[in-house]
C-alpha positions as CSV (number, residue, x, y, z in Angstrom):
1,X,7.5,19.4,-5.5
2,X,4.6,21.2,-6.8
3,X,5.9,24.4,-4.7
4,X,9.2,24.2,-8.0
5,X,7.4,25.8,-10.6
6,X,10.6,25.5,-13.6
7,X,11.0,21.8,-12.5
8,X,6.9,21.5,-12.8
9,X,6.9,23.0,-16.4
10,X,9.5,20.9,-17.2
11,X,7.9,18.0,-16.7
12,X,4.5,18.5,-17.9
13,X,5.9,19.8,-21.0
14,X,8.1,16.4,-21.1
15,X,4.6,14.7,-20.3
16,X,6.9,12.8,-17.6
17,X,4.9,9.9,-16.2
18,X,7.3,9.4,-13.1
19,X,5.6,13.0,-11.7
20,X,1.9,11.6,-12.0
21,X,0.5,11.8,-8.5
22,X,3.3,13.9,-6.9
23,X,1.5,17.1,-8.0
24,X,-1.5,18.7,-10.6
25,X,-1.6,20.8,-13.0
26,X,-4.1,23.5,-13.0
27,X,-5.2,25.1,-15.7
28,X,-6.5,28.6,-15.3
29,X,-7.8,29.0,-18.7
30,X,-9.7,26.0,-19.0
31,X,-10.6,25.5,-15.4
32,X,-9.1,21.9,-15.9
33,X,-6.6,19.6,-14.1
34,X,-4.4,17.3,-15.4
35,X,-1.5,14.6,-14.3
36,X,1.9,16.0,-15.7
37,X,1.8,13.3,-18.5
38,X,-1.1,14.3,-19.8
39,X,-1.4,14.1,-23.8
40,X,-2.7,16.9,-24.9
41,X,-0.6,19.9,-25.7
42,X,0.8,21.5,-22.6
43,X,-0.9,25.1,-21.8
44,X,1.5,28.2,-21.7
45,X,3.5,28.5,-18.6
46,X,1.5,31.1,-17.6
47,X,-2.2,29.2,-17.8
48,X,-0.2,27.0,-15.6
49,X,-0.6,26.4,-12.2
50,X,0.6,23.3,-9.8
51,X,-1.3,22.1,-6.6
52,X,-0.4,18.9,-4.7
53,X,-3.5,17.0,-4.6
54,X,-6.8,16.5,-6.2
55,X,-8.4,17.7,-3.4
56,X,-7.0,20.9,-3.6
57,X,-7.9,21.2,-7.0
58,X,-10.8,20.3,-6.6
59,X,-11.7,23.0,-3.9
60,X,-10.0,25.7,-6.5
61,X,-13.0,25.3,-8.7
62,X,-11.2,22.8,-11.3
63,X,-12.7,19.7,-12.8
64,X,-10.8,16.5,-13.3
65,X,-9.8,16.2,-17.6
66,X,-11.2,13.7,-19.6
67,X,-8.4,12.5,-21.2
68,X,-5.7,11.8,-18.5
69,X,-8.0,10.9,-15.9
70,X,-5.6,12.3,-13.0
71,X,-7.7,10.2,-10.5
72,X,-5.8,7.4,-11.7
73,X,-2.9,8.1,-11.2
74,X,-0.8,6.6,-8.3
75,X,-0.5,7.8,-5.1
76,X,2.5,10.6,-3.6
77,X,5.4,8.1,-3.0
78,X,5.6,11.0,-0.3
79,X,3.0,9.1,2.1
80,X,4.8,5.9,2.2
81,X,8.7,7.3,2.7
82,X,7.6,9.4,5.7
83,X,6.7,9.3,9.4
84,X,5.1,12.8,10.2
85,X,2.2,13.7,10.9
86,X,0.7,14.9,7.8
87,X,2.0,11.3,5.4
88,X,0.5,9.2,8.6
89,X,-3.0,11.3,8.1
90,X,-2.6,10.2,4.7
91,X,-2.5,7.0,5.4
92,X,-5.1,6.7,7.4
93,X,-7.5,8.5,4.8
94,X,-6.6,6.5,2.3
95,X,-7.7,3.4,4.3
96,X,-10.7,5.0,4.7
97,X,-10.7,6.5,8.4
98,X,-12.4,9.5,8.0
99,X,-15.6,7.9,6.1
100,X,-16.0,5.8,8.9
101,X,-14.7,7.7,12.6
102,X,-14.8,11.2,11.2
103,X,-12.1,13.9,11.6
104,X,-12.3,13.1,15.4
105,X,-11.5,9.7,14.9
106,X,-8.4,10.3,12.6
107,X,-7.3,13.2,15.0
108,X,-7.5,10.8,18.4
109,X,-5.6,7.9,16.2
110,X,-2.6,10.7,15.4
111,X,-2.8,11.9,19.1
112,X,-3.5,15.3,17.5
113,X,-6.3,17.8,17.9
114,X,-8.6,17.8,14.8
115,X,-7.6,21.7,14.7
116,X,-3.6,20.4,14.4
117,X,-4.5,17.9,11.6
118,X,-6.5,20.4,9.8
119,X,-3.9,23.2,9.7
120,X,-1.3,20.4,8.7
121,X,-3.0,19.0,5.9
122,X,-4.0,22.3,4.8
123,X,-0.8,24.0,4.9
124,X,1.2,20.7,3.1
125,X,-2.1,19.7,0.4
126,X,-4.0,22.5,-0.1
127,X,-7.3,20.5,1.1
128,X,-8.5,19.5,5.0
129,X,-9.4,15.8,5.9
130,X,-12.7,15.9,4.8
131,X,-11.8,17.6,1.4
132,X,-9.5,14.4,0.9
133,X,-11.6,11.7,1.7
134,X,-14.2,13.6,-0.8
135,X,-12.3,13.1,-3.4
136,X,-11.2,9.4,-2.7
137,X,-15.2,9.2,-2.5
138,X,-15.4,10.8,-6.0
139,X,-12.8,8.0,-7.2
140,X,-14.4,5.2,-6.1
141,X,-17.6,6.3,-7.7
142,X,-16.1,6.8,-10.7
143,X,-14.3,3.6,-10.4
144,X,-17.4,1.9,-9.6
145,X,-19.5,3.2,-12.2
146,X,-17.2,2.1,-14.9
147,X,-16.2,-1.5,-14.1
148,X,-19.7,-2.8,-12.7
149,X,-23.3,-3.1,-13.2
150,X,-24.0,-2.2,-9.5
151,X,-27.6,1.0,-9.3
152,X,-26.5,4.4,-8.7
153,X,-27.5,4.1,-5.1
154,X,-25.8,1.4,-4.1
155,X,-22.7,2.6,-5.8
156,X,-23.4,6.3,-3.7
157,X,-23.1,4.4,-0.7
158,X,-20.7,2.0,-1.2
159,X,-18.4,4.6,-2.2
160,X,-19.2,6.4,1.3
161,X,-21.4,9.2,0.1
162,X,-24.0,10.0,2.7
163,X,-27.3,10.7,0.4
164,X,-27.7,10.0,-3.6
165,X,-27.9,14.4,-3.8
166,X,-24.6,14.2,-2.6
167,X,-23.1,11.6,-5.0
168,X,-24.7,12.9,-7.7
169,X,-23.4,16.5,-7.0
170,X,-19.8,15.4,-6.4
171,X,-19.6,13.0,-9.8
172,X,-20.7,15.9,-11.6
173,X,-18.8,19.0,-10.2
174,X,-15.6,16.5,-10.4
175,X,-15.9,14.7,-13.8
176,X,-18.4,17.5,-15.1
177,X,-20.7,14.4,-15.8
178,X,-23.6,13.3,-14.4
179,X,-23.3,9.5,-13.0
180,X,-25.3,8.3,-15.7
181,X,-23.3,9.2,-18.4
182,X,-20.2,8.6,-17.0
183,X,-21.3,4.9,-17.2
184,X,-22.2,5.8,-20.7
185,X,-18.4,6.5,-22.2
186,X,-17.2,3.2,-21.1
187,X,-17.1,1.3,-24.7
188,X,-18.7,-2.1,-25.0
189,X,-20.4,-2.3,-22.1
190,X,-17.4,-2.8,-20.4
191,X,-19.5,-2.4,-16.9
192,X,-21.3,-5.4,-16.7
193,X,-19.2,-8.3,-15.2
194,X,-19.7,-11.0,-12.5
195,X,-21.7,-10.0,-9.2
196,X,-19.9,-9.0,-6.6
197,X,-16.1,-9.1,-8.5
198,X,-14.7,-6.2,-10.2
199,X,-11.2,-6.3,-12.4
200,X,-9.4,-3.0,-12.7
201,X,-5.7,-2.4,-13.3
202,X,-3.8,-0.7,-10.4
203,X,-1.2,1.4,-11.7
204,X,2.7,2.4,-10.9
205,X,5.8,4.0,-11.1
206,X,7.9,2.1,-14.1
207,X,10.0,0.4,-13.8
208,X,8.4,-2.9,-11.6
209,X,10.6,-5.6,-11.0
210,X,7.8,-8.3,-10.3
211,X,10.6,-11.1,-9.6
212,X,11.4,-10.7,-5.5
213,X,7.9,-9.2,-5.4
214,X,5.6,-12.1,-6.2
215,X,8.5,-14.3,-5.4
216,X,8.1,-13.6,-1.8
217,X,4.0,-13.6,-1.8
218,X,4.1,-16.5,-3.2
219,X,7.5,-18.7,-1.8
220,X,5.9,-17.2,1.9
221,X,2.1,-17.8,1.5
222,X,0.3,-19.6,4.3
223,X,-2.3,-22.1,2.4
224,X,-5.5,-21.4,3.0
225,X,-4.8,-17.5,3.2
226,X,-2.6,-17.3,0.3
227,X,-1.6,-18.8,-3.2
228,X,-0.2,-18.8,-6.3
229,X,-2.6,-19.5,-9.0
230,X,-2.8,-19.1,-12.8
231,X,-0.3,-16.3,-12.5
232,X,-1.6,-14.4,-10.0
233,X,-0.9,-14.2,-6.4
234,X,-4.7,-14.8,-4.4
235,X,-5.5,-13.9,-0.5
236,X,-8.3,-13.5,1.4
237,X,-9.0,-9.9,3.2
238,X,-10.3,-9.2,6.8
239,X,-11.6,-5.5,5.6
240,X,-13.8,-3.0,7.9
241,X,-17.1,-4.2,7.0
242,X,-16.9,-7.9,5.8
243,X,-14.1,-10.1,3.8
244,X,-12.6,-10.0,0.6
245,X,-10.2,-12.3,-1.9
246,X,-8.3,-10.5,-4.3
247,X,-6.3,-11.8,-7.3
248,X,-3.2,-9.4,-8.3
249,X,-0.9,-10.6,-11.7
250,X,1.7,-8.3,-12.6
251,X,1.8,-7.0,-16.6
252,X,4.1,-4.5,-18.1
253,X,2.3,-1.5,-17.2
254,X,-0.3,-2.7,-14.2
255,X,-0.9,-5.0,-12.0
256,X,-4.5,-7.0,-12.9
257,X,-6.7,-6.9,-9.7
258,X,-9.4,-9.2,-9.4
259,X,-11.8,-8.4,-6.1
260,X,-14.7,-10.4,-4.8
261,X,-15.6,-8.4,-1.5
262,X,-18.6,-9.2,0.7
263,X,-19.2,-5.4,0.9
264,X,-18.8,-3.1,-1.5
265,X,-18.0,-0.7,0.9
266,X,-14.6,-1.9,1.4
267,X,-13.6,-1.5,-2.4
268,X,-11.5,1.7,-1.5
269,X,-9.6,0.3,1.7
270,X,-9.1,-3.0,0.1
271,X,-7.7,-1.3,-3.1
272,X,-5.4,1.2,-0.6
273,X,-4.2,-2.2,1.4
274,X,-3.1,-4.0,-1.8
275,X,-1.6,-1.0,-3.6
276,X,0.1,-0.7,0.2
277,X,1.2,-4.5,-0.1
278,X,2.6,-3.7,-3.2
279,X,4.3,-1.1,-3.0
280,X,2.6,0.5,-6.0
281,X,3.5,4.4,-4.8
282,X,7.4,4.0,-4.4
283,X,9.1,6.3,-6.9
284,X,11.6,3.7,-8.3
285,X,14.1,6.0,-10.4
286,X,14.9,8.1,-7.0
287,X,15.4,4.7,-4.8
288,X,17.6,3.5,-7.8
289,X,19.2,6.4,-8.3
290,X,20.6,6.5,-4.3
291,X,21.4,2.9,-4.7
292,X,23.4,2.9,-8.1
293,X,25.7,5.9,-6.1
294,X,27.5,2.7,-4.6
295,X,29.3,1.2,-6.7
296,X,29.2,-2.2,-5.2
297,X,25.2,-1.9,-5.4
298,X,25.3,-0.3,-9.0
299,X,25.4,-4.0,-11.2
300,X,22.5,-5.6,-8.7
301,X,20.8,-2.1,-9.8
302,X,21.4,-2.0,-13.4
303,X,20.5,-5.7,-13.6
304,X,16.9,-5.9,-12.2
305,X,15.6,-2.1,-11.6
306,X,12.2,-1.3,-9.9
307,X,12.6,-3.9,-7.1
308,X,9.6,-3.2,-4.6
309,X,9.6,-3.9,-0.7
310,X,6.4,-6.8,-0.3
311,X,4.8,-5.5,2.2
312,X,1.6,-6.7,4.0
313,X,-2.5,-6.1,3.9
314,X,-2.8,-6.8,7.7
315,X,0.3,-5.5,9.7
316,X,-1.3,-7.8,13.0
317,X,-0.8,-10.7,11.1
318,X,2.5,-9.8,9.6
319,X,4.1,-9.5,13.4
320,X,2.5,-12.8,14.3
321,X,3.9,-14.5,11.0
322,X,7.0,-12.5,11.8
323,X,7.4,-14.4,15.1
324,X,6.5,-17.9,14.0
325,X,9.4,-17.5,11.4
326,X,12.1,-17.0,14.1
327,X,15.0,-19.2,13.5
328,X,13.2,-21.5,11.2
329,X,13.1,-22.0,7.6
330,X,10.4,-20.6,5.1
331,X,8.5,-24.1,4.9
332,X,8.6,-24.4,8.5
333,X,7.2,-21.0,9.2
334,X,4.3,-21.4,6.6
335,X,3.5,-24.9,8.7
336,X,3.7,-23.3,11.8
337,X,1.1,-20.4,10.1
338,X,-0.8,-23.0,8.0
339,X,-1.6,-24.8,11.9
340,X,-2.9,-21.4,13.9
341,X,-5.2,-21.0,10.1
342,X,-6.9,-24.4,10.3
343,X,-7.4,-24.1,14.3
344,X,-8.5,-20.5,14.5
345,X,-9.0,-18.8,11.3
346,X,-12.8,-17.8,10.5
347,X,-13.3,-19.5,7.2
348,X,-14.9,-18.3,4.0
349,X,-16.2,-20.1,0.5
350,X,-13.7,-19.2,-2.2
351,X,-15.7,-19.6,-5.7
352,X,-12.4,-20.9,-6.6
353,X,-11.9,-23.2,-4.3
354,X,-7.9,-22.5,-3.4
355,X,-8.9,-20.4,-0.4
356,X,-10.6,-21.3,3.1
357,X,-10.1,-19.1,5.7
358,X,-9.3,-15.3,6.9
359,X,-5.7,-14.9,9.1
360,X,-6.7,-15.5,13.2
361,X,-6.9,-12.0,14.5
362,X,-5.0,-11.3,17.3
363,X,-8.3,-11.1,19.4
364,X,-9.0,-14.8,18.4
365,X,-5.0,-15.8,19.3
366,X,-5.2,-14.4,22.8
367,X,-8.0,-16.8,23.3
368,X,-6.3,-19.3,22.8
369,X,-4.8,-22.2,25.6
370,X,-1.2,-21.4,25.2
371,X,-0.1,-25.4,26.2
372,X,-2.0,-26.1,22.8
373,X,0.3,-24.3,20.7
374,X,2.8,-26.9,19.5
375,X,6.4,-24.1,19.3
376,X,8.9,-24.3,21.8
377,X,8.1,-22.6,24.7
378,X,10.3,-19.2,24.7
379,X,8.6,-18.8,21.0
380,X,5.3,-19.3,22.9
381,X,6.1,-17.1,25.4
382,X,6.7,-14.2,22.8
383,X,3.9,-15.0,20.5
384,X,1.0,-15.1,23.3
385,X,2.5,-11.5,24.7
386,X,2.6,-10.1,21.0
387,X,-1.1,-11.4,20.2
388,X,-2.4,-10.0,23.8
389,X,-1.0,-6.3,23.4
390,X,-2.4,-6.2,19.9
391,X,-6.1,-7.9,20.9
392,X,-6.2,-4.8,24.1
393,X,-4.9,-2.4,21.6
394,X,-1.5,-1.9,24.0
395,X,0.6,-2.4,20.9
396,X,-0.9,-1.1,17.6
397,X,0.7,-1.6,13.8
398,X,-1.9,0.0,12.3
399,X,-0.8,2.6,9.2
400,X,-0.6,5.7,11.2
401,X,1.9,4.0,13.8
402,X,5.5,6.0,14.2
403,X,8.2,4.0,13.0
404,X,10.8,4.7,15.3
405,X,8.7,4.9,18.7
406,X,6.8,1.3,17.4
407,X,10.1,-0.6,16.3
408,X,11.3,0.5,20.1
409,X,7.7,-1.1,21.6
410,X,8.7,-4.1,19.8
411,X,12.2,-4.7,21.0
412,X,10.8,-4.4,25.1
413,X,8.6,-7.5,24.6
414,X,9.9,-10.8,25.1
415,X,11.5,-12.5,22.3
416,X,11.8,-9.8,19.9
417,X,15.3,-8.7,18.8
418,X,16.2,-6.8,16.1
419,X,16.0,-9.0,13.1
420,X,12.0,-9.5,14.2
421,X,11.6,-5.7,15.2
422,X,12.9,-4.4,11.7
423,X,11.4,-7.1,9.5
424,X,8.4,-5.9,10.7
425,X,9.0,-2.6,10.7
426,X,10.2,-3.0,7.0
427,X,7.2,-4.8,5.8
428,X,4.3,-4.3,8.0
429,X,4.6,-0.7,9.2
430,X,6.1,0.2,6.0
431,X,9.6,1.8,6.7
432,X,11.4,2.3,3.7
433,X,14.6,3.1,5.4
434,X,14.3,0.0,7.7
435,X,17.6,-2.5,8.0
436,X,18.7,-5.8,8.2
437,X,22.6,-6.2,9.0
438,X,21.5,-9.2,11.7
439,X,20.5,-11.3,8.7
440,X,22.2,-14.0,7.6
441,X,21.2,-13.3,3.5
442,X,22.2,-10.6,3.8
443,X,25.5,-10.6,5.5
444,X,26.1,-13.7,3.2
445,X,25.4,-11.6,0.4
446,X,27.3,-8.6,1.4
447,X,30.7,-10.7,1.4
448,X,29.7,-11.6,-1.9
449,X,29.8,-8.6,-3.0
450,X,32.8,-6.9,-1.2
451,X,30.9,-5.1,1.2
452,X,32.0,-5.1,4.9
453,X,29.7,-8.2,6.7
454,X,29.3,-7.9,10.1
455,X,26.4,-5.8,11.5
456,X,28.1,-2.9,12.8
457,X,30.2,-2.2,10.2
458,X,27.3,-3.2,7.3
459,X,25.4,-0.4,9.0
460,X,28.0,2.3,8.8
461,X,28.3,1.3,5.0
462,X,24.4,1.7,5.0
463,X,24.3,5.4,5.7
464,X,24.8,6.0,2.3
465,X,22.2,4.3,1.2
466,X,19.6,5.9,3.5
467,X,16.5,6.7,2.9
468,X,15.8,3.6,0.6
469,X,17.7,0.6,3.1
470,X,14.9,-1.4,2.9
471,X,15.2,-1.4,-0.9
472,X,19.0,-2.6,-0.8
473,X,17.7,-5.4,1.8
474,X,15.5,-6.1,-1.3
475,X,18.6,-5.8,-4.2
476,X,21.3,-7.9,-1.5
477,X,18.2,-11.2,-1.1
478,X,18.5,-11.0,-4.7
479,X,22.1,-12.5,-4.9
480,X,20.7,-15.6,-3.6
481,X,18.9,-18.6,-5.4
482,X,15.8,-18.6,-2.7
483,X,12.3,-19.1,-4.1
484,X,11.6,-15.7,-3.0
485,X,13.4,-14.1,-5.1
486,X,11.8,-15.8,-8.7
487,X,8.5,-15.0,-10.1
488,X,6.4,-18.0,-9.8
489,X,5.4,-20.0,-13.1
């Protein structure tokens, strides 16, 4: 995108919102970058110029302006509508990899030399690995600064910084501010809050269909993990250095997150995994736009646009959930779920009392006496494989997994045909082109509408629709009268 320059000036000068995040504008006069909607006048053309990330920006010598706060602004639907190698490294940054295995570490997870990731990243974003986790660093700082009461230092380490010198230099070659009076602009005080919880407002894309989105959090959620409360949709988070609860309630133009987190240091990869659960990054108009071409699709589009894929914090626990659900109904999987919680979740104190436990990890599931599980015994059979390739790291859903080569690991276990293999592929390892002609919603739906219903012929009718499938999966559920599909009251 940022490589288009007319189609770059045209939307700056538009101050288009729907570019923020899919490139910067640099501006050579002031040494300032922006978001494309930012609202002060546009530069000339010519003081223009248009990198694709922060990062890179940021290592051209250009501080972050004042006003628009490009730091905000979401993420490169980019990352989460491709496989490669450079939108899996993004992943994997943005959940905070690099802060804590290094460049090695995110280089042996890819399967890549760190010399292969480097040149990649570089050549795509303008900015290596390190540059790009330094300036996630910068934004949690920033973030942190202005929504809580936390000291400096904590707030350098918690955002990953290795020394207070550090911090403090980033924060002030980034913002051009010192720490100290960043915290200053924010009016009223508005950083002091409850200990240990911060509220911030996760932005998006417009338009956000919240309906099928919450609908399915909530109609799906296993108690004691999950619930729908006061308006917002509450679950507890296994995260890389403790636990978490987070409260998300959609609003016009943001979603309201609410995080209690046992260690601060999880604030960015609990942010990334809700944002991820969300689907906050998608870029709605081009997913509606592919799907209003058919005209069959075009009224479910023009009726309810911005419908998200809900997606999943923990893809581990997704697959699990994804087997219990086989062949049963929506209460009966949430039983089944609510059962393995109670028996082998590690619980937690929720200061609102809804919550008790964190999901089972799959290391705590392979421990268990298979004869105890109360499931028929083929369903057994698949679950106990699943758990054990996931607890010796055989099978891995992690962000950075390969669609196509995982979704084909899944269909060689046991048990697992292609309903469970692309569920899972659609909302735990993200797919956004992932399809569902096997189920029965949707071939129920498709007849509905005139469109051909058995698999093999719903899937030719599909190509068209490629690469937002899983997005019509979302628009066809929609026909029906399922909780899922209703924003809870």
């Amino acid at each position: 995108m940022h490589l288009d320059r007319e189609r770059c000036v045209g939307a700056v000068r538009s101050k288009d919102a729907r570019f923020d995040g899919w490139f910067f504008t640099a501006v050579l006069t002031t040494r300032i970058y922006c978001r494309p909607s930012c609202p002060v006048v546009p530069p000339k053309a010519e003081n223009m110029t248009f990198l694709p990330s922060a990062a890179a920006c940021q290592q051209a010598g250009f501080r972050a302006c004042k006003r628009c706060r490009p730091d905000t602004s979401p993420g490169s639907p980019e990352w989460n509508r491709r496989a490669d190698l450079v939108a899996r490294a993004m992943r994997l940054i943005a959940d905070g990899v690099v802060d804590r295995e290094g460049v090695p570490g995110l280089a042996a997870r890819l399967g890549y030399s760190a010399r292969q990731v480097e040149r990649q990243l570089l050549a795509e974003l303008g900015a290596g690995p390190l540059a790009l986790a330094r300036a996630q660093r910068a934004q949690t700082a920033r973030l942190l600064i202005e929504t809580t009461p936390l000291p400096m230092a904590e707030i350098a380490f918690a955002a990953g910084f290795s020394s207070i010198r550090t911090f403090n230099d980033t924060v002030r070659e980034v913002f051009a501010l010192s720490p100290s009076e960043l915290r200053a602009r924010v009016p009223g005080n508005a950083a002091a809050g409850a200990p240990g919880t911060l509220a911030l407002r996760l932005p998006f894309r417009a338009p956000l269909n919240p309906d099928n989105l919450f609908g399915h959090l909530a109609a799906t959620a296993v108690p004691g993990v999950e619930e729908w409360r006061d308006g917002a949709y509450r679950r507890t988070l296994r995260l890389p250095y403790g636990h978490g609860i987070v409260a998300l309630a959609p609003h016009p133009d943001h979603i309201a997150c609410r995080l209690t987190l046992s260690d601060p240091r999880d604030l960015t990869v609990a942010i990334s995994r809700c944002r991820r659960m969300l689907d906050l990054d998608a870029d709605p108009v081009a997913v509606d736009e592919r799907l209003r071409a058919d005209p069959l699709l075009a009224p479910l589009v023009d009726r309810a646009p911005g419908r998200r894929v809900p997606r999943t914090v923990d893809e581990a626990e997704f697959a699990v959930r994804a087997v219990l659900g086989q062949q049963v109904s929506t209460a009966a999987a949430r039983t089944h779920a609510a059962r393995l919680v109670t028996a082998h979740g590690k619980p937690l104190e929720d200061p609102e009392g809804g919550l008790t436990h964190l999901f089972p990890s799959p290391e705590a599931l392979a421990a268990v006496d298979p004869e105890t599980l109360a499931m028929p015994r083929t369903r057994r059979a698949t679950l106990t494989t699943l758990v054990r390739q996931l607890a010796d790291g055989a099978l891995r859903l992690g962000v950075e997994s390969d669609w196509a080569e995982t979704r084909a690991r899944l269909l060689a276990l046991p048990g697992f045909g292609p309903w469970t293999a692309d569920v899972i592929a659609m909302r735990a390892l993200g797919d956004p082109d992932a399809f569902l002609p096997t189920d029965l919603g949707i071939r129920r739906a498709a007849r509905e509408l005139g469109l051909p219903d058995t698999p093999a012929a719903l899937t030719a009718r599909a190509e068209s629709w490629r690469p937002w499938r899983a997005y019509a999966v979302q628009y066809l559920w929609a026909t029906d009268g399922h909780p899922i599909n209703f924003l809870p009251v």
